[in-house]
N, C-alpha and C positions, 0 to 999 in steps of 0.2 A: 494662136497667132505667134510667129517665130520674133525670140527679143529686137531683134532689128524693126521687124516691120511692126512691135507696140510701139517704140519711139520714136518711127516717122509718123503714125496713127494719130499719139500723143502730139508732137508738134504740130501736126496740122489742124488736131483739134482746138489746143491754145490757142495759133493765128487766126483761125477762122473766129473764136472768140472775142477774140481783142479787134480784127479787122476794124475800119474807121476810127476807132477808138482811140488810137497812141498816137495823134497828130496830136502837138500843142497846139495850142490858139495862136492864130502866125504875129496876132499883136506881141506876145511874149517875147519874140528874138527882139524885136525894137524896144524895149522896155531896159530903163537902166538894171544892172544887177547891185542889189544891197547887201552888203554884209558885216554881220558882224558876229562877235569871238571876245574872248577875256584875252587873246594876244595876238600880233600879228607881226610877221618880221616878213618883208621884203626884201629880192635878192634882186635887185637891178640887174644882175651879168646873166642869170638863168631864167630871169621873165617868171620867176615862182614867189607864189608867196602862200605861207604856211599862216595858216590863221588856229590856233587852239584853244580849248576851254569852249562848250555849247556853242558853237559853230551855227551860226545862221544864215541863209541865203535864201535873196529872195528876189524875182524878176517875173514880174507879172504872175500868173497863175503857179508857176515854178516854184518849188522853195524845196530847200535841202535844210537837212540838217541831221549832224554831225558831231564827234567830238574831237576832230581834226580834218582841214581840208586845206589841198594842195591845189592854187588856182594856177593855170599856167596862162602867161599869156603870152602875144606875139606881136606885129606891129598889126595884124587882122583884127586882133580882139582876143577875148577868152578864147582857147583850142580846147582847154580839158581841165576838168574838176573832178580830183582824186579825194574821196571822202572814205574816212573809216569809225569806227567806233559807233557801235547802234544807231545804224543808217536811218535816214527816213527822208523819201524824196516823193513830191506828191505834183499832180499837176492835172489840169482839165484843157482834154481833145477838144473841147471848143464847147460854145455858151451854151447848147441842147445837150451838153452831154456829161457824164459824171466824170467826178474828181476819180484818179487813177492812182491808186497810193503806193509805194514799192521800202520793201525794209530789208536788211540786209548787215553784215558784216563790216562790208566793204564795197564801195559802187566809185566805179571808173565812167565817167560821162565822156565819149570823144565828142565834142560839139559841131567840131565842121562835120564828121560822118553821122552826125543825131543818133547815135551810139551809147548805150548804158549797159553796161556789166555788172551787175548783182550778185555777189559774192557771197555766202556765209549766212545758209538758214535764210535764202532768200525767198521772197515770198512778195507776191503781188494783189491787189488787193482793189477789182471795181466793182460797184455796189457791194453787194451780198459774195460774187463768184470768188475766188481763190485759189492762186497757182504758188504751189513752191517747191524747192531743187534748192539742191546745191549751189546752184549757178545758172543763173535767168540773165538772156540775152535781149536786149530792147530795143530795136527800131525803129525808132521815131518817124520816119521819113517812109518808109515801106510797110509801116502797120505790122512789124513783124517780129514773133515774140520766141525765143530756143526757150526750155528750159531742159536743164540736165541734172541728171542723180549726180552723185560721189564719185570718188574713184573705187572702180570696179562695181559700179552698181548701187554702192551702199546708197541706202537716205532716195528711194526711188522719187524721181516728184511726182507729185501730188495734186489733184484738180479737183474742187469743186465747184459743180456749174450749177446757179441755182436753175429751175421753170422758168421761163419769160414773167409769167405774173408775179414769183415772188423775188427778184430780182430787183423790183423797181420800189 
């Protein structure tokens, strides 16, 4: 197989994995968000607020955590949660279905585009299966999952899919 057509092969294998699965449970968008951090400083003029020290977040099934994050908001609500420092963001597609767990370096959440960019040794992680890159793209709303090596290749990603039986 020629390198282009392994990593459309690999992408569609991902998506097709993940399919149904990366929906939150739609009670979570209705769900207050909580958080908390060892600081936190509000910027009134830029809608951001930097919370650091063990970074917690949590809304419904959703929960982040971090050892800095940058919430943005706007007069809609949260638009986007920039999180760095030994990522870990976890969440369940809905009540029949497993927790979805994602770690990383760095994860950019857009919330109005249900958007997560996983950054830095990213890696994903439902039941037993296993996907990781350099850089995992998440689609919450389209069920739909990139991931990418390095630059130039380096750090190819990586998938393991368990058998149906031993999955569960």
């Amino acid at each position: 197989m020629k390198p282009n057509n392994t990593r459309l092969w690999l992408a569609a294998l991902l998506s097709l994995s993940l399919s149904g699965t990366s929906l939150a449970l739609p009670t979570d968008r209705n769900q207050p968000i909580h958080v908390s951090a060892d600081t936190a400083t509000i910027d009134d003029n830029t809608g951001i607020t930097t919370y650091s020290g063990n970074v917690e977040i949590a809304q419904g099934t959703l929960k982040i955590n971090a050892r800095n994050v940058d919430l943005h908001r706007s007069e809609s609500g949260v638009n986007r949660i920039l999180a760095t420092g030994d990522v870990k963001f976890e969440q369940q597609a809905a009540k029949d279905k497993p927790v979805t767990n994602a770690y990383g370096e760095r994860m950019d959440y857009q919330v109005n585009r249900q958007e997560i960019t996983i950054t830095g040794k990213a890696r994903v992680v439902q039941q037993k299966d296993t996907f990781t890159g350099q850089k995992i793209v998440y689609n919450l709303d389209k069920s739909l999952v990139n991931a990418f090596s390095g630059e130039g290749g380096q750090g190819r990603v990586q998938m393991v899919i368990q058998p149906k039986g031993a999955a569960q």
